[in-house]
C-alpha positions in Angstrom: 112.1 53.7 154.8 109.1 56.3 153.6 107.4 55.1 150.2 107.8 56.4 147.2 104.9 59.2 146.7 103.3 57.6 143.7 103.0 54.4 145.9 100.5 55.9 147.9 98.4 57.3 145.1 94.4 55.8 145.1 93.4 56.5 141.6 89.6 57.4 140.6 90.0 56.8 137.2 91.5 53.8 134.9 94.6 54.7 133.1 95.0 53.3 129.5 97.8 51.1 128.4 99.6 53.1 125.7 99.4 51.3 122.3 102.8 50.9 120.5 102.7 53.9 118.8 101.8 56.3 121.6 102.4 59.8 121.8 105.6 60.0 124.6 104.3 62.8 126.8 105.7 64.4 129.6 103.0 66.8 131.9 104.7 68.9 134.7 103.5 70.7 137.6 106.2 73.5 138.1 106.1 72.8 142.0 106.7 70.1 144.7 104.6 67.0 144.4 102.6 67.5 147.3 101.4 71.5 146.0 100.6 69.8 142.6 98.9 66.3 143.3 96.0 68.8 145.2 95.6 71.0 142.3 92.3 69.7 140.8 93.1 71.2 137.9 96.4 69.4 137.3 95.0 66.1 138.2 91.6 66.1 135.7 94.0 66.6 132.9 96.7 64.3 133.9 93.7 62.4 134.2 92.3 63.5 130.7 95.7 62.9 129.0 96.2 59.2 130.8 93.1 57.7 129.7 94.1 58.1 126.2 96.3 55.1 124.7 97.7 56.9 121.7 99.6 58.8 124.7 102.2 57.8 126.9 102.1 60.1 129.7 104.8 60.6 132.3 104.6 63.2 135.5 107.1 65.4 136.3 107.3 67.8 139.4 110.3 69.5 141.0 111.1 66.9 143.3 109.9 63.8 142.2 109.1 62.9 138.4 108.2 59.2 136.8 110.3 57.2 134.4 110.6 60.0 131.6 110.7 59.2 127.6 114.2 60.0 126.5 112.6 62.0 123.0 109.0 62.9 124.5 107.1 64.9 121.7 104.6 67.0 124.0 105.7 68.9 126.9 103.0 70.3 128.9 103.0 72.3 132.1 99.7 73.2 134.4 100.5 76.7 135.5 98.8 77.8 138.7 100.7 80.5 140.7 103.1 83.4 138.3 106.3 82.8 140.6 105.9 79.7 139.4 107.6 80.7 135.8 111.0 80.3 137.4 110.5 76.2 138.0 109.0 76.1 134.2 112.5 77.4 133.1 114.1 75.2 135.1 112.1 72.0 134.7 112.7 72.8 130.3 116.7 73.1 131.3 116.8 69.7 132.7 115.1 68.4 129.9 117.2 69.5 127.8 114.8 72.2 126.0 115.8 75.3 125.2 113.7 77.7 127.5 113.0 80.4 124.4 110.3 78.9 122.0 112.2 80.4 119.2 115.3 78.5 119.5 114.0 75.3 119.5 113.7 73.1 116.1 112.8 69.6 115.1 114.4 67.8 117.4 112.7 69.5 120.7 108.9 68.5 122.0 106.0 71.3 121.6 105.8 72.9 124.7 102.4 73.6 125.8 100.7 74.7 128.8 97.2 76.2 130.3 95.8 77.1 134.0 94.5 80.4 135.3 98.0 82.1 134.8 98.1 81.6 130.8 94.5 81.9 130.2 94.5 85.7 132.4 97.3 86.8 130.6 100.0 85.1 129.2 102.1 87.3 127.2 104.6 87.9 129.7 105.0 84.1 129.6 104.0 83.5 125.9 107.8 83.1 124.4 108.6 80.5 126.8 105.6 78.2 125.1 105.1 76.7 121.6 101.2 76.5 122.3 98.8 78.1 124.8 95.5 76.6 125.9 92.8 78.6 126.8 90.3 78.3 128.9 88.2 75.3 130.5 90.0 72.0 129.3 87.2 69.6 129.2 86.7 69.5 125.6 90.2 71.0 124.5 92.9 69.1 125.8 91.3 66.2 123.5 90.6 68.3 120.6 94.0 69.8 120.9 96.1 66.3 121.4 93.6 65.1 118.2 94.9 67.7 116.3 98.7 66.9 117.2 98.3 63.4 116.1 96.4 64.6 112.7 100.6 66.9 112.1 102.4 64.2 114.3 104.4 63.6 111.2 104.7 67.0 110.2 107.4 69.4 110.6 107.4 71.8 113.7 106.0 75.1 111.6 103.7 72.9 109.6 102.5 71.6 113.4 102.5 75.3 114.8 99.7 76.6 111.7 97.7 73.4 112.2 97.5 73.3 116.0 96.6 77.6 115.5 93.1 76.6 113.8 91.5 75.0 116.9 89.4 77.1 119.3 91.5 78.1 122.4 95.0 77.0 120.9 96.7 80.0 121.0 100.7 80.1 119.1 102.0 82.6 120.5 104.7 82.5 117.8 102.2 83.4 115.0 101.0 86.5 116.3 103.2 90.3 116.0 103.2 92.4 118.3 104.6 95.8 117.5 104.9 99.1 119.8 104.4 102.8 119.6 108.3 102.6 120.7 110.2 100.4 122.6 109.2 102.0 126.0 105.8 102.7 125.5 102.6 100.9 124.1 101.5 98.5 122.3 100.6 99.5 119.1 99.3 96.6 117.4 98.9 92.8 117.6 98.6 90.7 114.6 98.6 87.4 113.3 101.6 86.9 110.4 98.7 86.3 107.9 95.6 85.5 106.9 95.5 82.2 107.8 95.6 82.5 111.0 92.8 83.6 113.7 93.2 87.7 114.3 91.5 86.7 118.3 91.9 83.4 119.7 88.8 82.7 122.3 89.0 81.4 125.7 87.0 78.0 125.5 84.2 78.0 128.2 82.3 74.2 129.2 78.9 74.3 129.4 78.1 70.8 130.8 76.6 70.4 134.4 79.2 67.3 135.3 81.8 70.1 136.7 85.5 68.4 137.9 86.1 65.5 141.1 89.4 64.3 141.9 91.1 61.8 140.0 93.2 60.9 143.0 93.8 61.0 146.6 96.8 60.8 148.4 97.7 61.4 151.5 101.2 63.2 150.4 99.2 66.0 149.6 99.1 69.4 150.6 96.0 68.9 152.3 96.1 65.1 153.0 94.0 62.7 151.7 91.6 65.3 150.7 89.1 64.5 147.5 87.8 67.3 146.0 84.2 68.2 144.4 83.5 71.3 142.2 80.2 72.6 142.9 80.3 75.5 141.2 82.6 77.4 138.3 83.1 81.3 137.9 80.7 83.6 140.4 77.2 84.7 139.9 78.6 88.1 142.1 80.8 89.7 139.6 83.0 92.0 141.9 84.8 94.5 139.3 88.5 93.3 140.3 87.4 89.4 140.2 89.4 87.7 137.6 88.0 84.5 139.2 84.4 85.4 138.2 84.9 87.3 134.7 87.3 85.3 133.5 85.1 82.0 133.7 81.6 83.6 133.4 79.1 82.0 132.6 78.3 81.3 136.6 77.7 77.2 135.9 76.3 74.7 139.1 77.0 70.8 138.7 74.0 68.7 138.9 73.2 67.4 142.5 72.0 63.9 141.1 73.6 63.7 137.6 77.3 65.1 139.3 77.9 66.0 143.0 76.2 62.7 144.6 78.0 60.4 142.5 81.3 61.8 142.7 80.6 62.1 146.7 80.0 58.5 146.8 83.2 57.6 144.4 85.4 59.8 146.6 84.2 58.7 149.8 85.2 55.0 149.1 88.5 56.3 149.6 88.9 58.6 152.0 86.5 60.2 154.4 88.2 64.0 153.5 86.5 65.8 151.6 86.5 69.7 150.3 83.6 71.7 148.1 85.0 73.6 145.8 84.0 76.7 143.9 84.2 80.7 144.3 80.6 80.9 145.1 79.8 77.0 147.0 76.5 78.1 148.7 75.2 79.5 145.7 74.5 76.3 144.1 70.5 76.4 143.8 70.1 73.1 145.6 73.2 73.6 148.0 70.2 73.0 150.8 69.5 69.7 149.2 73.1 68.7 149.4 73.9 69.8 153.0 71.0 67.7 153.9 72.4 64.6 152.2 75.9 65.1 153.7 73.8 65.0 156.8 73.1 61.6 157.0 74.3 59.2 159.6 76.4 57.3 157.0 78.4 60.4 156.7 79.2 61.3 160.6 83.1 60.7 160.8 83.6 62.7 157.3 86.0 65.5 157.8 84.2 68.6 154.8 85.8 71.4 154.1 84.9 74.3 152.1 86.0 77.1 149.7 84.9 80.8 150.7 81.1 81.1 151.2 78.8 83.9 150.1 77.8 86.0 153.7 73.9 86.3 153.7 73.8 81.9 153.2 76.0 81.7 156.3 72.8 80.1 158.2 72.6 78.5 161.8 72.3 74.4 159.8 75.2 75.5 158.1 77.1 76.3 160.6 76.2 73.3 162.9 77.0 70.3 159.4 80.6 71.8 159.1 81.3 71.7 162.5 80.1 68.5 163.5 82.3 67.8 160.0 85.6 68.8 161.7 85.4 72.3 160.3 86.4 74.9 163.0 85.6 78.2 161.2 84.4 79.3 157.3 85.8 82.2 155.1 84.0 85.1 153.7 85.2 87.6 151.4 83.8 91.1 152.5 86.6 93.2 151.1 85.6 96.4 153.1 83.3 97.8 155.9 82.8 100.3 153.6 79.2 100.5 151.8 80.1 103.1 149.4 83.3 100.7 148.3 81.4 98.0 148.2 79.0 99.8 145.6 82.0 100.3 143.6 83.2 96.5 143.5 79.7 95.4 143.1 80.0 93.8 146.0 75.9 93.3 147.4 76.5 93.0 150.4 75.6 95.1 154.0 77.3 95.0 157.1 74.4 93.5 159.3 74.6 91.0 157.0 78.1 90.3 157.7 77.5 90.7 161.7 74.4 87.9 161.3 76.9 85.4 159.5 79.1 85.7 162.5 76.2 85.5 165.4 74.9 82.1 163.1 78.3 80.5 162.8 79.0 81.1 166.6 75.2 80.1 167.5 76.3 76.7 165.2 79.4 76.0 166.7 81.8 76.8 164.9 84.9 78.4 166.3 85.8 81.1 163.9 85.4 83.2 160.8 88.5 84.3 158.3 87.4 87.8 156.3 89.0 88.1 153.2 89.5 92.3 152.6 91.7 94.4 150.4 93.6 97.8 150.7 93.9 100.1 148.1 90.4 99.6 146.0 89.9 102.2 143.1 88.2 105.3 145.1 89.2 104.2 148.1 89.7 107.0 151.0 90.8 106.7 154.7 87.1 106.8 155.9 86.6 103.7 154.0 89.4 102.0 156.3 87.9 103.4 159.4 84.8 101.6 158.6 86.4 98.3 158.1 88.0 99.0 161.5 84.7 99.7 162.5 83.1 96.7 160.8 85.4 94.3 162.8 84.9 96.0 166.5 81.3 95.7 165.8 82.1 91.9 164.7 83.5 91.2 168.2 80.8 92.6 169.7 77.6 90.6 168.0 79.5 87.2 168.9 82.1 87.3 171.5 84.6 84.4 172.0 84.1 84.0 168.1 87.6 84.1 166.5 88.0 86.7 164.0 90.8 87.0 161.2 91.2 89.4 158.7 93.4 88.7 156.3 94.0 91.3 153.4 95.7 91.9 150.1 96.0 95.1 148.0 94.1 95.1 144.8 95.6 94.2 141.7 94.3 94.7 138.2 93.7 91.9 136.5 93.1 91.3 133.1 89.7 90.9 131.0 88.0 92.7 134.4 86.3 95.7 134.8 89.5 97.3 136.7 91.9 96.4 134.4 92.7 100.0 133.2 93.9 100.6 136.7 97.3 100.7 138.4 98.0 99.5 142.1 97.5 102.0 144.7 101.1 103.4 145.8 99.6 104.2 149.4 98.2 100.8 149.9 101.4 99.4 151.9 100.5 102.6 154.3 96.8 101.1 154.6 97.7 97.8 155.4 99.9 99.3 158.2 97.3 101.6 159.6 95.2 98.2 159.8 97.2 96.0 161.2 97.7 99.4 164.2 94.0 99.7 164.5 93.2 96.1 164.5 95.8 95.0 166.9 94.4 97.7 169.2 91.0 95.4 169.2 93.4 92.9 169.7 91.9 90.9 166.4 94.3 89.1 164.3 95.2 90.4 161.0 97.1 89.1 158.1 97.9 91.5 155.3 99.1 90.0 152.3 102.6 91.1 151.0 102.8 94.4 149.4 105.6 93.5 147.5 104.3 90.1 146.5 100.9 92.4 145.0 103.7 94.6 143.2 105.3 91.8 141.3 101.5 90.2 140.7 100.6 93.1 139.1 103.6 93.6 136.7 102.6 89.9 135.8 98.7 90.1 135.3 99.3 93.4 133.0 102.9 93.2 131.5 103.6 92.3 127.7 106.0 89.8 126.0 108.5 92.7 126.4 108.7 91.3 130.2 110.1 87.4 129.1 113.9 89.0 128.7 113.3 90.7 132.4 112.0 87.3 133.9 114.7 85.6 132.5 116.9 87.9 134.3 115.3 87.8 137.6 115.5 84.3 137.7 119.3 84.5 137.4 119.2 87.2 140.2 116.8 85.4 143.0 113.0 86.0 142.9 113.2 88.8 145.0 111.7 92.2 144.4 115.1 93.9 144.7 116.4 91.1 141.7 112.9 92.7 139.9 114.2 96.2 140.3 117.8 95.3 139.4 116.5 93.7 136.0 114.5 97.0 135.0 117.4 99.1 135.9 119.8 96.6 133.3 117.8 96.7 130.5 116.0 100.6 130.9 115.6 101.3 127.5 115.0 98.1 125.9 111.2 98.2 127.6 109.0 100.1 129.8 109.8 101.3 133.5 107.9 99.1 135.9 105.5 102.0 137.1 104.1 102.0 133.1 103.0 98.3 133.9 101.9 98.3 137.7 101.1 101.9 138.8 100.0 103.5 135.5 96.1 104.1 134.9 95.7 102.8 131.6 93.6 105.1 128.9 90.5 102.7 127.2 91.5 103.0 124.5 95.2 101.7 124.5 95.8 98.2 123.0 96.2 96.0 125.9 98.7 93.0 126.0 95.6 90.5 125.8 93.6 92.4 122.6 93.6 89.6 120.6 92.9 87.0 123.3 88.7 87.1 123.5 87.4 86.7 126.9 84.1 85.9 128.0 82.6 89.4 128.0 83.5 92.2 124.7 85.4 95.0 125.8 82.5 97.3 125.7 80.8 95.6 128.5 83.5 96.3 130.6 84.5 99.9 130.1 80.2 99.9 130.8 80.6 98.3 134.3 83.9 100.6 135.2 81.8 103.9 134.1 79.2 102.5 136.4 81.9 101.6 139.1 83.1 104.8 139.3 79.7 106.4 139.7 80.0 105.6 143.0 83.4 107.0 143.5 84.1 110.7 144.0 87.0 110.9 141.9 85.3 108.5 139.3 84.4 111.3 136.8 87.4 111.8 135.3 87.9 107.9 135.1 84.3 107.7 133.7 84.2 110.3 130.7 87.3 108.9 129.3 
């Protein structure tokens, strides 16, 4: 008989023994066990959450959950992937919570939850939650639960204002949003009164002890893996990067201080081990710590790591990850195309990418996965031709090399410098004209579904006019037809879905995220798209708006 998952859980970190008069707490994952227990984010704050003793914290995934309190008072869910909404609703159903924020009363927990979804934008999402958490949750999970215990007595609206006055709490409840009319804008978006914050701000750490696993298991996704965060948010800044603007400033954990230790606790456990970060090689002294994972001591561990930046794919590099069990690396180039890259703010040149590919090869490694994208703002054909080009010319610098392009079509996202665009209709056509050309070099390619980038898009942009249609869709199957079949039931009551996902956007329309303050003001934005589109030919029009 297999064990139970938990069983075969190594913990990094000591759990508390609740006092008597704990907090009962339930934290979910809206997934399978295995997809949550590797999310790095779900486990520091289960982590952050069990350490405390005036909580008494109980997991809860799809599949598998722990003994659960029979009243718990704090719901929380980490939410990681959009699709993911559908398994929230659920999850709240089976506890016995009503799914709308506004129908619950005293007797139901606050429902609260954070991740990348909620802290992009999380209006579509925001009636389905008591309490939002913004940002980084080093310092704010514990100045949020300190603030629950200071109202635990309280009743639920009391709870609601107080919770409101801490950085990054965001009550969704307290704020109105009203509308041009019912299909079209957004007019305005205030809080009820005075007392409460008119912009809630993301909450950004600044420490240089960045995140480590809290436990390693071998039932998860990637088995046994520990994780190490080198680096958080991107020193690049690509225009459509939600991963970079939304968690600037670019921050590097300390190589003596953070990344050794952690190394050494994880690697009493387990000898897997993957860097983490959008920009891994740019840590300053990422030199320093490939040399000390190239010590003898270290020989049978297995490293992985996130997407590397092309120009620090070097020779040594190459040779450490594949004598560490790594076959290939991944590098996001998102086009052949020099003039596109110029208008992502990508810096990057194509014998740059053809040198990352002749070192990896020269260092043993078997392969490289590019990461591109159809349908870029001011994107033309030629642009495509020259990522065809780009990958013939990749095949011919390092023969026997494995290439893979894999590719998704650009989606705005918000608090970026693209997120006053729409999706690109003719971007399913690109992706086919790839996938032709490519398959005529007989290199693999794997677009991204066009669909999938459709419903993404009605996600990262839509407004709290969307919760009715997800509620819907859920009941029809998560399928883009049960997407289209929602719209057409309640035209009238909000926008089409071209308004949200191919519309361009005009700057100076409220957008569904006004009052929610990301790390850069607005201004700096619209000042990187005008200087975008200076690069694009049909960027004028775009720029002088």
């Amino acid at each position: 008989m297999t064990s139970h998952p938990f069983a075969d859980e190594r913990l990094l970190f000591n759990p508390a023994t609740p006092d008597a008069a704990a907090i009962p707490t339930i934290f979910a994952f809206p997934n399978e066990y295995t997809v949550g227990i590797t999310s790095l984010g779900y486990q520091i704050v289960w982590a952050t959450l069990a350490v405390r003793s005036d909580l008494e914290v109980s997991r809860l995934f799809t599949d598998i959950r722990e003994q659960l309190p029979r009243h718990p008072e704090l719901v929380g869910f980490s939410f990681s992937w959009e699709l993911d909404y559908v398994n929230i609703l659920n999850l709240l159903e089976s506890l016995e919570v009503p799914i709308w924020a506004s129908k619950r009363d005293e007797n139901h927990p606050i429902v609260f939850g954070g991740g990348p979804v909620l802290t992009g934008n999380p209006e579509p999402f925001a009636d389905f939650f008591d309490v939002i958490l913004l940002g980084d949750g080093e310092n704010l999970i514990d100045n949020f639960i300190d603030a629950c215990q200071e109202v635990r007595k309280a009743d639920r609206k009391t709870k609601l204002r107080h919770l409101a006055k801490i950085p990054g709490v965001y009550v969704p409840s307290l704020y109105e949003v009203t509308y041009v009319d019912v299909t079209g804008a957004i007019e305005s978006i205030q809080p009820i009164d005075s007392d409460i914050p008119s912009q809630v701000e993301k909450q950004t750490y600044r420490g240089n002890t960045l995140s480590a696993s809290t436990v390693v298991t071998e039932k998860a996704a990637w088995e046994s893996i520990y994780m190490v965060e080198v680096v958080r948010s991107c020193p690049e800044m690509c225009r459509f990067c939600l991963a970079s603007y939304l968690t600037l400033p670019f921050r590097t954990a300390s190589l003596e201080n953070s990344l050794i230790p952690a190394i050494e606790r994880g690697l009493t456990v387990t000898n897997r081990m993957g860097l983490l970060g959008a920009s891994v090689t740019q840590h300053p002294e990422f030199d320093a710590l490939l040399d000390y994972l190239s010590q003898p001591k270290y020989d049978d561990v297995r490293l992985s790591l996130a997407s590397v930046r092309t120009n620090t794919v070097t020779v040594k590099l190459a040779e450490i990850l594949s004598k560490r069990d790594s076959r290939s690396i991944t590098i996001a180039v998102e086009s052949g195309s020099d003039r596109l890259r110029k208008i992502i703010n990508k810096k990057l040149a194509n014998d740059e990418i053809i040198q990352a590919a002749v070192n990896a090869k020269s260092g043993g490694l078997k392969g490289i996965k590019l990461y591109g994208m159809a349908g870029i703002p001011g994107e033309e054909i030629a642009d495509l031709d020259d990522t065809v080009k780009m990958m013939r010319d990749l095949k011919k610098a390092a023969p026997g090399l494995r290439l893979t392009l894999g590719c998704s079509t650009f989606v705005p996202k918000a608090h970026t410098p693209f997120q006053w665009f729409g999706v690109n209709k003719d971007a399913e056509k690109r992706l086919k004209f790839l996938d032709k050309e490519l398959r005529k070099l007989s290199l693999e390619f794997r677009p991204e579904s066009y669909n999938w980038s459709v419903i993404q898009a009605l996600l990262s942009r839509g407004d709290r006019r969307l919760s009715k249609l997800l509620e819907l869709v859920r009941h029809y199957g998560d399928t883009l037809g049960s997407y289209r079949r929602a719209f057409k039931e309640l035209r009238g009551q909000l926008p089409e879905m071209d308004f949200y996902v191919f519309q361009e956007w005009e700057l100076e329309r409220v957008l569904p995220w006004s009052h929610l303050k990301g790390p850069l003001p607005e201004a700096t934005l619209k000042k990187h798209l005008a200087e975008a589109m200076s690069h694009s030919k049909y960027g004028s029009a775009i720029a002088s708006w």
